[in-house]
C-alpha positions as CSV (number, residue, x, y, z in Angstrom):
1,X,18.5,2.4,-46.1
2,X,17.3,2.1,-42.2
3,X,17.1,5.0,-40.6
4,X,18.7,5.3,-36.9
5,X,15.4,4.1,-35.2
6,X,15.3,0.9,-36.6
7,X,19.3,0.4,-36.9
8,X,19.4,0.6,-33.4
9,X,16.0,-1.6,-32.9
10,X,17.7,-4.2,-35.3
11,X,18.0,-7.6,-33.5
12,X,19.3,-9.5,-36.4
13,X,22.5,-7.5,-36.9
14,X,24.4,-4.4,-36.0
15,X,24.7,-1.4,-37.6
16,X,28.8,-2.0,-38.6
17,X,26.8,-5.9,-40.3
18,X,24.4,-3.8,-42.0
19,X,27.4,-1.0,-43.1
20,X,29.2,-4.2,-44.3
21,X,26.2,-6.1,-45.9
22,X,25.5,-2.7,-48.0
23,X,29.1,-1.7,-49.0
24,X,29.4,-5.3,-50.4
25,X,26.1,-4.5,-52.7
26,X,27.5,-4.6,-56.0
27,X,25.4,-1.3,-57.1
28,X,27.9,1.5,-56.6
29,X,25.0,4.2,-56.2
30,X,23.7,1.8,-53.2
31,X,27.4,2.0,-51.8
32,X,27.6,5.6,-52.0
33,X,24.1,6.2,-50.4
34,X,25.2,4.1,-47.9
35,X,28.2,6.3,-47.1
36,X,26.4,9.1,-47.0
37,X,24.7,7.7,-43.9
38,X,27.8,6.8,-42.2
39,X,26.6,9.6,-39.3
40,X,23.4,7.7,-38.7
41,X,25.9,4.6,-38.3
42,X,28.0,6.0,-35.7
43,X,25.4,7.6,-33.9
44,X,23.9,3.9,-33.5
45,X,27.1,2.7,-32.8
46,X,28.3,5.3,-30.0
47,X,31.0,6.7,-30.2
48,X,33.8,4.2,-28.7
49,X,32.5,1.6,-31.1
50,X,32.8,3.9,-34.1
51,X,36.5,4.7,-33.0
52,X,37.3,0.8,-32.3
53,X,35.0,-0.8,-34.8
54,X,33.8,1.3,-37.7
55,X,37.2,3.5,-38.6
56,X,39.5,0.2,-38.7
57,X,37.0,-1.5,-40.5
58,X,37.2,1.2,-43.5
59,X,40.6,2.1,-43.2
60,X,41.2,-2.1,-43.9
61,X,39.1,-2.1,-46.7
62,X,40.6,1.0,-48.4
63,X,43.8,-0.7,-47.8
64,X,42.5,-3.7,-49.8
65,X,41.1,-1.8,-52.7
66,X,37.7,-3.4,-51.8
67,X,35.9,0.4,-52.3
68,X,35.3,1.9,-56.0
69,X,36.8,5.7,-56.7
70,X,33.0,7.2,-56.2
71,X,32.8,5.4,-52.7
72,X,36.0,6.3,-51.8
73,X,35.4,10.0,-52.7
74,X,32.8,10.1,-50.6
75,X,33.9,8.6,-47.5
76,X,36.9,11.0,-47.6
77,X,34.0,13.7,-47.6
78,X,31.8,12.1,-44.8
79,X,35.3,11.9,-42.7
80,X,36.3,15.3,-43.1
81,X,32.9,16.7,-40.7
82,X,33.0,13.3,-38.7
83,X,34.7,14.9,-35.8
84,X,31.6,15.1,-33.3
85,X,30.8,11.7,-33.7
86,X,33.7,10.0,-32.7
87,X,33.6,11.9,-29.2
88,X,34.3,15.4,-30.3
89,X,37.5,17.2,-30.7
90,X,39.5,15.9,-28.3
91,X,39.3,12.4,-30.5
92,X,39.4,13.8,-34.0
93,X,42.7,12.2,-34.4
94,X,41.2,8.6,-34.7
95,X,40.0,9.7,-37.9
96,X,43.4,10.6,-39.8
97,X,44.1,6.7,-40.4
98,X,41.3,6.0,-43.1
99,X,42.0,9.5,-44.6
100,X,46.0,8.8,-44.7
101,X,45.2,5.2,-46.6
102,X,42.9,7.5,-49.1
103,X,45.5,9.9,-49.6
104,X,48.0,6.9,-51.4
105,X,45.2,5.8,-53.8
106,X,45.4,6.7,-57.8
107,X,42.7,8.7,-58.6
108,X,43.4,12.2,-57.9
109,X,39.8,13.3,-56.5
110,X,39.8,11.1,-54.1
111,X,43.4,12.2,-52.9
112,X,42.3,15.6,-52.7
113,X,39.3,15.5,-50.9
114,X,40.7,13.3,-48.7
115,X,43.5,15.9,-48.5
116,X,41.1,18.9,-47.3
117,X,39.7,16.4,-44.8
118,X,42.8,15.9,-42.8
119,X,43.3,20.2,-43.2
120,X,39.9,20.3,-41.8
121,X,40.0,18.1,-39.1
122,X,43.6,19.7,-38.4
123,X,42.1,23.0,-37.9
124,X,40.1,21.4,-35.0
125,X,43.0,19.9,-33.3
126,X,45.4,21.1,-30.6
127,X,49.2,21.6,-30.8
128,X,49.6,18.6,-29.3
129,X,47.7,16.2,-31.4
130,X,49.0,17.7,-34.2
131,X,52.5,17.4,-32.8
132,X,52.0,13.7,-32.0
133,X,49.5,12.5,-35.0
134,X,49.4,14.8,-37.6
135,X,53.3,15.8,-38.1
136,X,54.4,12.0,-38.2
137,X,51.9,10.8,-40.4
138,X,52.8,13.9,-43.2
139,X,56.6,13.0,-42.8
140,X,55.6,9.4,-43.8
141,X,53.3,10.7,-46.6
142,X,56.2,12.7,-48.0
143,X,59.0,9.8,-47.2
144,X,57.3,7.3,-49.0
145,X,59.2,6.0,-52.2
146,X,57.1,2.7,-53.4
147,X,55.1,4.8,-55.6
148,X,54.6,8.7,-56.1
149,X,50.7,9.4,-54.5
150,X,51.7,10.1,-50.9
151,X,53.6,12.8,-51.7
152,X,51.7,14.3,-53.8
153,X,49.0,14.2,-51.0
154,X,51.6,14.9,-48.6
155,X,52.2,18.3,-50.1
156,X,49.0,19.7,-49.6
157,X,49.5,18.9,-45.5
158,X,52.5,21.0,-44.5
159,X,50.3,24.3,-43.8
160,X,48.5,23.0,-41.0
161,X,50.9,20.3,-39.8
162,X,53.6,23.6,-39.5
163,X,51.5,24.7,-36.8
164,X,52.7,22.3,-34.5
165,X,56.0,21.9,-35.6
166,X,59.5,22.5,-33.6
167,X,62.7,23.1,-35.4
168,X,63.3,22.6,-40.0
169,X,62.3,19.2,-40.3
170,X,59.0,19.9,-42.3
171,X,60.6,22.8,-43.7
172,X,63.4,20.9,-45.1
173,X,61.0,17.6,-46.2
174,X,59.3,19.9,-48.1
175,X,61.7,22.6,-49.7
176,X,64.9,20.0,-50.1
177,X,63.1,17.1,-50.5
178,X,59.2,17.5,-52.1
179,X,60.6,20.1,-53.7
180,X,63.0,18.8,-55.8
181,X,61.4,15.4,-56.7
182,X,62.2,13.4,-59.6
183,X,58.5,13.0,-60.1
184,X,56.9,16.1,-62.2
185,X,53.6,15.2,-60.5
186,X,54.9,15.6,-56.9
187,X,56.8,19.0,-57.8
188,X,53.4,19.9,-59.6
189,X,51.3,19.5,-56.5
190,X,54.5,21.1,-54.2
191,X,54.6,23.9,-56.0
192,X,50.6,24.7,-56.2
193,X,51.1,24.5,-52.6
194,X,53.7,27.5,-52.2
195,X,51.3,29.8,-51.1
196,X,49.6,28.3,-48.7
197,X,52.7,27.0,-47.0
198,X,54.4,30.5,-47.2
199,X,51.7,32.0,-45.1
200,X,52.5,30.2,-42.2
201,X,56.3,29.5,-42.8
202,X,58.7,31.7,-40.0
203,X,59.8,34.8,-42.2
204,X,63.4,33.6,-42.6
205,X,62.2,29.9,-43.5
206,X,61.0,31.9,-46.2
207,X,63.7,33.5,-47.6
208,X,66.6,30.9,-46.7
209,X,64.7,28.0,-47.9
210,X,61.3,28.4,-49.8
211,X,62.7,31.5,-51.9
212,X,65.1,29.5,-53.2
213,X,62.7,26.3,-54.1
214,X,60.0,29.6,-55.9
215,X,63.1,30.4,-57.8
216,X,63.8,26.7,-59.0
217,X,60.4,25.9,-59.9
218,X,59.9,29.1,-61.8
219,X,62.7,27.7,-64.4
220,X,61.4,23.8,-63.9
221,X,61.7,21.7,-67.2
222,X,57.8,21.4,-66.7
223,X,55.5,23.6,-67.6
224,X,52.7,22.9,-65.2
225,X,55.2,23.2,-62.8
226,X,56.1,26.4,-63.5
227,X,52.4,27.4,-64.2
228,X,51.3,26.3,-60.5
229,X,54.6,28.0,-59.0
230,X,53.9,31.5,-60.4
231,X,50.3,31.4,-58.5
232,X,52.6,31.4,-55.2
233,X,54.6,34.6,-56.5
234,X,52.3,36.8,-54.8
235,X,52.8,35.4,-51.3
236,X,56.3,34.8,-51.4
237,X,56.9,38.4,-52.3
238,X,54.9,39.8,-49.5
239,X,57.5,37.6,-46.9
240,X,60.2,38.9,-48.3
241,X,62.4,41.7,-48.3
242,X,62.3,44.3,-50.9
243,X,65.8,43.4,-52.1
244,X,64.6,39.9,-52.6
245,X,61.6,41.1,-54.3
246,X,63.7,42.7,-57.0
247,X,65.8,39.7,-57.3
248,X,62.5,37.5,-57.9
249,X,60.7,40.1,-59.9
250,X,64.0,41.1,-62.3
251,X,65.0,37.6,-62.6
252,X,62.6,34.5,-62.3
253,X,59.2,36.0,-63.1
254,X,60.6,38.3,-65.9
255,X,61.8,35.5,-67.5
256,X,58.7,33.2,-67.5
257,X,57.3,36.8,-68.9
258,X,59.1,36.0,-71.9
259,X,58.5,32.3,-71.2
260,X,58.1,29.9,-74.9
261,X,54.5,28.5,-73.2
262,X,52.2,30.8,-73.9
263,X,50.7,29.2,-70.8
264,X,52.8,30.1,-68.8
265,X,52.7,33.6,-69.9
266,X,48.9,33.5,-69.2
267,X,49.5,32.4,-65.6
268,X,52.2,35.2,-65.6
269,X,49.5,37.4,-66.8
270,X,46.7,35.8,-64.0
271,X,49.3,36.8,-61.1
272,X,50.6,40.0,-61.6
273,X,47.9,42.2,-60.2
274,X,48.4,40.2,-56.9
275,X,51.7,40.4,-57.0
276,X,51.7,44.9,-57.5
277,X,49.7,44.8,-54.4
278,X,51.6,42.3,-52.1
279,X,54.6,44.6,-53.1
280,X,52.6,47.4,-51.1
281,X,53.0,50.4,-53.9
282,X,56.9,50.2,-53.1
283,X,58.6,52.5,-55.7
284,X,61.7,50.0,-56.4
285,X,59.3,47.3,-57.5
286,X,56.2,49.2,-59.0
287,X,58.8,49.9,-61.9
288,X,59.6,46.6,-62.9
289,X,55.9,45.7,-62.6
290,X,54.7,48.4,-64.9
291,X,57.6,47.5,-67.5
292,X,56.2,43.6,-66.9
293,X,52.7,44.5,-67.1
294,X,53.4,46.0,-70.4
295,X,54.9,43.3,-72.1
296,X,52.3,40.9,-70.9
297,X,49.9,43.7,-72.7
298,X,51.5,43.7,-75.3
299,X,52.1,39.7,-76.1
300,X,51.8,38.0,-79.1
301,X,49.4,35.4,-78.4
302,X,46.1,37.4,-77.5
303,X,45.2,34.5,-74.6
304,X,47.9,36.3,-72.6
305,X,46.8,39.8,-73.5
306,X,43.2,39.1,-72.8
307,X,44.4,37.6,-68.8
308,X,46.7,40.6,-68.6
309,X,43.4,42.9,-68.9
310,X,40.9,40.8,-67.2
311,X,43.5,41.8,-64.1
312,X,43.7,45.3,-65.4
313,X,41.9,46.9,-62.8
314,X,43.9,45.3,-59.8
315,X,47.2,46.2,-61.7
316,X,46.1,50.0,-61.7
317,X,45.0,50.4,-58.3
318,X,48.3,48.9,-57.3
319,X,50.4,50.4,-60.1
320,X,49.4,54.1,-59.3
321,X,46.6,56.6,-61.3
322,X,49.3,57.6,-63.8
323,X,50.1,54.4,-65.2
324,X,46.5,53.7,-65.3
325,X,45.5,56.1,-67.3
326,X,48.5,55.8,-69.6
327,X,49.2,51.9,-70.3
328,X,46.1,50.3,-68.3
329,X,43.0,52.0,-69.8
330,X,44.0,51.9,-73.5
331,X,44.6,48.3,-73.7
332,X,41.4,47.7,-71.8
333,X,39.4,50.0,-73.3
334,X,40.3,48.9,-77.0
335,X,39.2,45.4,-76.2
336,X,36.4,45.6,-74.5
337,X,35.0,47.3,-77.5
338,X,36.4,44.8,-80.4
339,X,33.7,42.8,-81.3
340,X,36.5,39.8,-82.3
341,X,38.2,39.9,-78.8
342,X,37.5,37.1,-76.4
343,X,36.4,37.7,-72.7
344,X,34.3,41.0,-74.0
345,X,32.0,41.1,-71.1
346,X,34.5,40.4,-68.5
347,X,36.4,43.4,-69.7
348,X,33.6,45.7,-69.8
349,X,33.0,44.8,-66.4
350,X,37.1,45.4,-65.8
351,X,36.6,48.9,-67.7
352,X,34.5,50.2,-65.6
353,X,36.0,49.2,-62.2
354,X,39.1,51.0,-63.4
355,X,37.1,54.8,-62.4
356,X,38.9,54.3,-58.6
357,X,42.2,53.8,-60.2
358,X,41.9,56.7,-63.0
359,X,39.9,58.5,-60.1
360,X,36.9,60.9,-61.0
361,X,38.6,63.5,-63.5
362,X,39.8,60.8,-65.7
363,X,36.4,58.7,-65.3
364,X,34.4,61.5,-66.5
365,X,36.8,62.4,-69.3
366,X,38.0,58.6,-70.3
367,X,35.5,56.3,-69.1
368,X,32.1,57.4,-69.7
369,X,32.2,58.1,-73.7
370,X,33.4,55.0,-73.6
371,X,30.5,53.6,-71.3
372,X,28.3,55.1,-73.2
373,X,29.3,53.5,-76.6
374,X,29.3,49.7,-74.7
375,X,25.6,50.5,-73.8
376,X,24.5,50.6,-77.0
377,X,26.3,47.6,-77.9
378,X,25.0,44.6,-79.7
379,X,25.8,42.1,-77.4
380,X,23.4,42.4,-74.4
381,X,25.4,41.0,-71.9
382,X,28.4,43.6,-72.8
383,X,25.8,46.1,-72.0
384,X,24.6,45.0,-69.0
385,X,28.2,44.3,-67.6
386,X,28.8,47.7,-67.8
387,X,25.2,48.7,-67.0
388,X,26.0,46.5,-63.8
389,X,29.1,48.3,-62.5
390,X,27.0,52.0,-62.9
391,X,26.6,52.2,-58.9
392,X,30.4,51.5,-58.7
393,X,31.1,54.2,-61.0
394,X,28.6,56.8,-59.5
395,X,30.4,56.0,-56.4
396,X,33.6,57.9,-57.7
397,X,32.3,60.4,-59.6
398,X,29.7,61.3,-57.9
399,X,26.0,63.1,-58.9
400,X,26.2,66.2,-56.8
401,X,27.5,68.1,-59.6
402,X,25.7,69.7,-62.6
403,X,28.4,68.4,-65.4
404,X,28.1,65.0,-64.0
405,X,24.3,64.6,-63.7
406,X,24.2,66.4,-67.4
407,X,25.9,63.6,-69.1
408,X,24.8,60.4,-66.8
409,X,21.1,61.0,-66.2
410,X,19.9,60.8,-69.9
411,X,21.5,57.7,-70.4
412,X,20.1,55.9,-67.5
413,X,16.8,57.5,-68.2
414,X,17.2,55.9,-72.1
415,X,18.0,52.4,-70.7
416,X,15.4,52.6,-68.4
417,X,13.1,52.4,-70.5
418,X,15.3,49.9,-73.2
419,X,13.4,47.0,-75.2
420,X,15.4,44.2,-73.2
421,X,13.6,43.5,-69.9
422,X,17.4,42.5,-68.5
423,X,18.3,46.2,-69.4
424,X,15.3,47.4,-67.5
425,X,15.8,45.6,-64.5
426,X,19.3,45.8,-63.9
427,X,18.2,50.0,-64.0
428,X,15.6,49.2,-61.2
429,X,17.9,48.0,-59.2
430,X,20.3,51.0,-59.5
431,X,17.6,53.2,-58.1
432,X,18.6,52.8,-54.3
433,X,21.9,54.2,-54.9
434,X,20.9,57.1,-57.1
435,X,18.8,58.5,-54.7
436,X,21.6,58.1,-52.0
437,X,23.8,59.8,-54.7
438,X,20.8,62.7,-55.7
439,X,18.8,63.5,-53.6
440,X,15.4,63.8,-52.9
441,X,14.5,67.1,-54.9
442,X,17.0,65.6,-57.9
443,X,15.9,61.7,-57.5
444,X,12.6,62.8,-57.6
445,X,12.9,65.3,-60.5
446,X,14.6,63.0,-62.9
447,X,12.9,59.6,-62.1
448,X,9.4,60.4,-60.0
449,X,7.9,60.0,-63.7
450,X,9.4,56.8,-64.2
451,X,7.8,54.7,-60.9
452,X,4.8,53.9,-62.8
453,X,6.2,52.2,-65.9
454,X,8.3,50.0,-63.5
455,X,5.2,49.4,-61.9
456,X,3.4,48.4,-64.8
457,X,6.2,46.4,-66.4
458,X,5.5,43.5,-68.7
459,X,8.4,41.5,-66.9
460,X,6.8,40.1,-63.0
461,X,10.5,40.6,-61.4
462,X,10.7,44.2,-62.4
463,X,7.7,45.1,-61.2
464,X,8.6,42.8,-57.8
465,X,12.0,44.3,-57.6
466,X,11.0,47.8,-58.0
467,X,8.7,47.3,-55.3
468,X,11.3,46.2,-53.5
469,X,14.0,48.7,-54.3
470,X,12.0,51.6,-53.3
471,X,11.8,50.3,-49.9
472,X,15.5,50.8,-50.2
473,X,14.5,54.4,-51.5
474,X,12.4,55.2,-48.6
475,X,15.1,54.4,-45.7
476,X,17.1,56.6,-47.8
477,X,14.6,59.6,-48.8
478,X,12.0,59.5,-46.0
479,X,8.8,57.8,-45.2
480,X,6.7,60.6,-46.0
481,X,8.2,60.5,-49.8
482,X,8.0,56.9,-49.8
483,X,4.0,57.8,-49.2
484,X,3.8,60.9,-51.7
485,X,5.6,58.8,-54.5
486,X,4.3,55.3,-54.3
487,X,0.9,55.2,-52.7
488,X,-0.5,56.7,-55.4
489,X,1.1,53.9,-58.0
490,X,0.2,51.3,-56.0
491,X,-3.6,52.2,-55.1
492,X,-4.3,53.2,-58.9
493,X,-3.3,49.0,-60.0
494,X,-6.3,47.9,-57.4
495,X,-8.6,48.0,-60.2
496,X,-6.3,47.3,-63.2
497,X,-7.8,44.9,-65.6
498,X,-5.3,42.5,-65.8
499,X,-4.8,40.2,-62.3
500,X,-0.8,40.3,-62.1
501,X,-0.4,44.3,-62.3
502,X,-3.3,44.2,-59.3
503,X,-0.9,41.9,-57.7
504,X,1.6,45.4,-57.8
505,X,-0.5,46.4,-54.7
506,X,0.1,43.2,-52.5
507,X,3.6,43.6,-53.4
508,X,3.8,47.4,-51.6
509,X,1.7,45.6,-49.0
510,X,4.5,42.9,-48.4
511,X,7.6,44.5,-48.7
512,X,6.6,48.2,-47.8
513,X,4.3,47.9,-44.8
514,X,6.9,48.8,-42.4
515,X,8.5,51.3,-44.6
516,X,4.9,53.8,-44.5
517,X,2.8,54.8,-41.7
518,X,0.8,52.6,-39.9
519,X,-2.2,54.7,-41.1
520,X,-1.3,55.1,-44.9
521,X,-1.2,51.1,-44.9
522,X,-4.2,50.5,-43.2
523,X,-6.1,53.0,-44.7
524,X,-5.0,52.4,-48.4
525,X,-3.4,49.5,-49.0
526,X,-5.0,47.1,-46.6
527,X,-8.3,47.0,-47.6
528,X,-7.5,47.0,-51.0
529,X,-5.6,43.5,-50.1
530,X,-8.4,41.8,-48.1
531,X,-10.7,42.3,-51.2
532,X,-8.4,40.8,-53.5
533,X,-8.2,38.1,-51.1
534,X,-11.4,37.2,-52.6
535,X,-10.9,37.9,-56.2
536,X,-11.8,35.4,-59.0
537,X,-8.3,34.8,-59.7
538,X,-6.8,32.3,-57.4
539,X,-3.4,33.0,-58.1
540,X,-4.1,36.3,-56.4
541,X,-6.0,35.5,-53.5
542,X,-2.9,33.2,-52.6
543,X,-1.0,36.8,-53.1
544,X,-3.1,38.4,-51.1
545,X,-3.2,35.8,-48.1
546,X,0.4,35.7,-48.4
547,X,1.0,39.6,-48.7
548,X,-1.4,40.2,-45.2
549,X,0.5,37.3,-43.2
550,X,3.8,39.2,-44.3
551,X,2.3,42.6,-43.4
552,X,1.1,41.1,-40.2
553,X,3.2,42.8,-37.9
554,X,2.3,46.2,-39.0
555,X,-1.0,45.9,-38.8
556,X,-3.3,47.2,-35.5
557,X,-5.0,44.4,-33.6
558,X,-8.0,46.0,-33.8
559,X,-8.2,46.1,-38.5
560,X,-6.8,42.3,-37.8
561,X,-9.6,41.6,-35.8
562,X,-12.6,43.1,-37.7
563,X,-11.2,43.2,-41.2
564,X,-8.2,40.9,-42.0
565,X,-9.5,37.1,-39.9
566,X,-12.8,37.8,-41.2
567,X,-11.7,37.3,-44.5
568,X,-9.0,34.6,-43.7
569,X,-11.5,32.5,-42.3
570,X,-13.9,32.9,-45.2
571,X,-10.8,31.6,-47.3
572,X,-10.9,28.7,-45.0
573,X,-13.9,27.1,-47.3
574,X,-12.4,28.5,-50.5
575,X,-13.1,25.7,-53.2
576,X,-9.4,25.7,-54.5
577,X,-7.4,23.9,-52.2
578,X,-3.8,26.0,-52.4
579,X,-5.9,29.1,-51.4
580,X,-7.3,27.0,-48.0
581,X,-3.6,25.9,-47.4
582,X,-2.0,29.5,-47.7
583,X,-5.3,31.0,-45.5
584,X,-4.6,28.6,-42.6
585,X,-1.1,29.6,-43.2
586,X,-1.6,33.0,-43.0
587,X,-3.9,32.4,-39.7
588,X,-0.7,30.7,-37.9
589,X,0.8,33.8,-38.5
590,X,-1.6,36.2,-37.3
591,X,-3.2,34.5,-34.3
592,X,0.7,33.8,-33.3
């Protein structure tokens, strides 16, 4: 493809012949390339001739069928960030007519992106526009009868078309008409469009008209319908009065609780936990959710009763400590540790987020023996799932007490040091909010031992990352404990036998230079990196380079002028070719 200096140098054709003369290529990944340098196009073109010339041209051949799905797809992706070259937002309108004939085609991906194209552009247009191009062009989407497409595609425009809107006409298109379609497919895509369409409806559209349409597709014939309708529940019920809420929790979603499709049950399952906290902890409704939540628990089909935990930790912060303890941590609790049960390391992960709900009596009591046991567990990524959520955990219960240190220490201690480097490392990076959590004199006592076996690791990105996370440790504990703990570590790798734990020192040099005194670094750990910037090993005189132009700011003019360019201009003649790159490199920066 031409790029824009020689499209617009072109004497033989214009850019829109050349756009023609490659869309007509009968190599679909030629055509698609081509699209995606529609911008360069316009911006050859100007921007009146992309508005008069380019967007007919397209929209005709999409009307034609000339374009395959792949090319259509990505037009309707190009248009959707076109605005700016069609003369900015003010113009953006000119784009909807291409989109629209997208959005009556028959493959679905196309429709949809060409869908979130129009909502994007839309969000970029005024009252006004919307009022005059956007609001007509959705009523004739959702008015079309020839075939069923538009109105699927028209359903996903209401949200942003309602902005502009004056009076029930979209209101009523949608919830008496869309709605209600003979087509399965339309009420499908109406009803996965509930939410979004509730958000922005006037409060007593709500209740007079899109209540009732939630209530009819919650019992439609289809069960997709009813599966996309109950992701809506949530919204609706925060728009609604409490009274209404009761109606739609005690009637409609109770009974697609005890719905035949275990699917739908699932989706029940998948919305609940949104719809306890759009209900705002309101005493007549958290009832009827806990007794709901309960039978989704306790289902038949354990699909459902797996989605009903996987939401188990929403459900109890919304559903109050008691019930959490009672019904919520059980259920969880018992399946994150059966080895049969699907979703195991997304529930260990749940388990443990459900200390805030339980709160810190019952976290201590409940939840750790039962941490404990999952980080022992076979499966490695159960472990670190719960491993994972520790600082989340610590955040609730806390480390300032004796009890709580007693029983939490020793077993991060233990997987600290754990055969599986993923065990390890996910422990490094817990170290930032222990020491917030401990202390100094308590961080120090139960894991000063420990910085030199991260240091030493086998595994490059724990050592890396504990460098790292003790920078963290530092702003938290002080720069002079920064110095008395790592210094040491570091200095005592420069003459380590093997080349990547000497690289440990660059790494303090890089990512802890402005984390120490200006004289510890330039007394300890500075010269120490402009020797191994000439070390046998290139690998680490690259390091090294790289570690000094990093550490560049922290350094005195005076060591960069007699110590560090010295050596970087040596490197300059280096016989490996990487190392010259990364010293000239490393020059840039400190001569800049």
């Amino acid at each position: 493809l031409l790029s824009l200096p020689a499209l617009m140098a072109s004497e033989s054709s214009s850019p829109l012949d050349f756009l023609i003369e490659e869309l007509a290529s009968d190599n679909p990944q030629q055509c698609v390339q081509c699209v995606s340098r529609l911008r360069v196009i316009a911006l050859a073109l100007g921007h009146e001739k992309t508005r008069s010339d380019l967007l007919p041209y397209l929209t005709g051949e999409i009307e034609q069928g000339k374009f395959t799905d792949e090319v259509q797809v990505s037009i309707a992706e190009v248009l959707g960030s076109f605005t700016d070259f069609v003369g900015g937002p003010s113009e953006a309108h000119c784009l909807f007519p291409p989109l629209v004939a997208l959005c009556s085609v028959e493959e679905s991906t196309v429709r949809d992106q060409a869908v979130s194209s129009i909502n994007q552009i839309g969000k970029q247009l005024s009252k006004a526009q919307l009022q005059t191009h956007l609001v007509p062009t959705v009523l004739k989407l959702a008015r079309q009868t020839d075939w069923f497409t538009p109105r699927v595609s028209a359903c996903g425009l209401f949200a942003v078309a309602y902005r502009a809107a004056e009076g029930k006409e979209l209101c009523d298109t949608f919830c008496k008409g869309l709605g209600i379609d003979d087509s399965p497919m339309v009420r499908r895509a109406a009803a996965a469009r509930l939410a979004e369409f509730a958000a922005v409806l006037q409060e007593n559209l709500v209740e007079d008209d899109l209540l009732p349409l939630h209530r009819t597709l919650l019992a439609d014939e289809q069960e997709s319908v009813r599966v996309n309708a109950l992701k809506g529940t949530a919204t609706i019920c925060g728009r609604v009065s409490t009274q209404l809420k009761l109606g739609l929790l005690k009637d409609n979603f109770q009974k697609c609780v005890r719905d035949k499709s275990w699917r739908v049950r699932v989706a029940c399952a998948e919305a609940i936990a949104d719809i306890a906290k759009s209900c705002g902890g309101q005493s007549e409704t958290q009832e009827v959710l806990q007794e709901l939540y309960v039978a989704l628990q306790n289902d038949h089909e354990q699909e459902v009763r797996v989605a009903a935990a996987l939401r188990g930790a929403g459900a109890a912060e919304a559903l109050g400590p008691t019930f959490a303890k009672e019904a919520v941590f059980p259920v969880v609790s018992k399946l994150a540790q059966d080895p049969n049960s699907a979703s195991r390391v997304e529930l260990a992960t749940v388990l443990v987020r459900l200390a805030a709900p339980i709160e810190k009596a019952a976290a201590i009591e409940m939840l750790l023996p039962v941490m404990s046991l999952l980080t022992e567990d076979e499966n490695t990524n159960v472990r670190l799932a719960v491993i994972n959520q520790f600082g989340s955990f610590i955040r609730v219960v806390g480390l300032q007490d004796e009890p709580q240190r007693e029983q939490l220490l020793p077993l991060i201690t233990r997987l600290a040091a754990d055969k599986n480097w993923r065990v390890r490392h996910a422990i490094v990076l817990l170290l930032p909010t222990l020491a917030q959590e401990l202390g100094e004199l308590n961080f120090t006592k139960a894991f000063g031992t420990s910085f030199e076996t991260h240091a030493t690791d086998h595994y490059a990105l724990i050592r890396e990352d504990f460098v790292k996370c003790m920078a963290s440790v530092g702003a938290t504990l002080g720069k002079e404990w920064l110095e008395n703990a790592m210094l040491r570590v570091l200095t005592s790798r420069a003459k380590d036998k093997n080349y990547q734990l000497r690289s440990v020192l660059l790494l303090g040099v890089e990512h802890l230079h402005a984390a120490i005194s200006s004289n510890a670094l330039e007394t300890q750990l500075v010269p120490a990196a402009v020797e191994m910037a000439s070390d046998p090993v290139p690998n680490l005189r690259i390091q090294a380079l790289r570690s000094l132009a990093a550490a560049s700011p922290s350094i005195s003019a005076e060591q960069k002028r007699d110590l560090v360019l010295p050596q970087l201009q040596d490197r300059m003649t280096d016989s490996d070719m990487d190392v010259k790159f990364f010293a000239n490199e490393a020059l840039k920066t400190l001569e800049s």
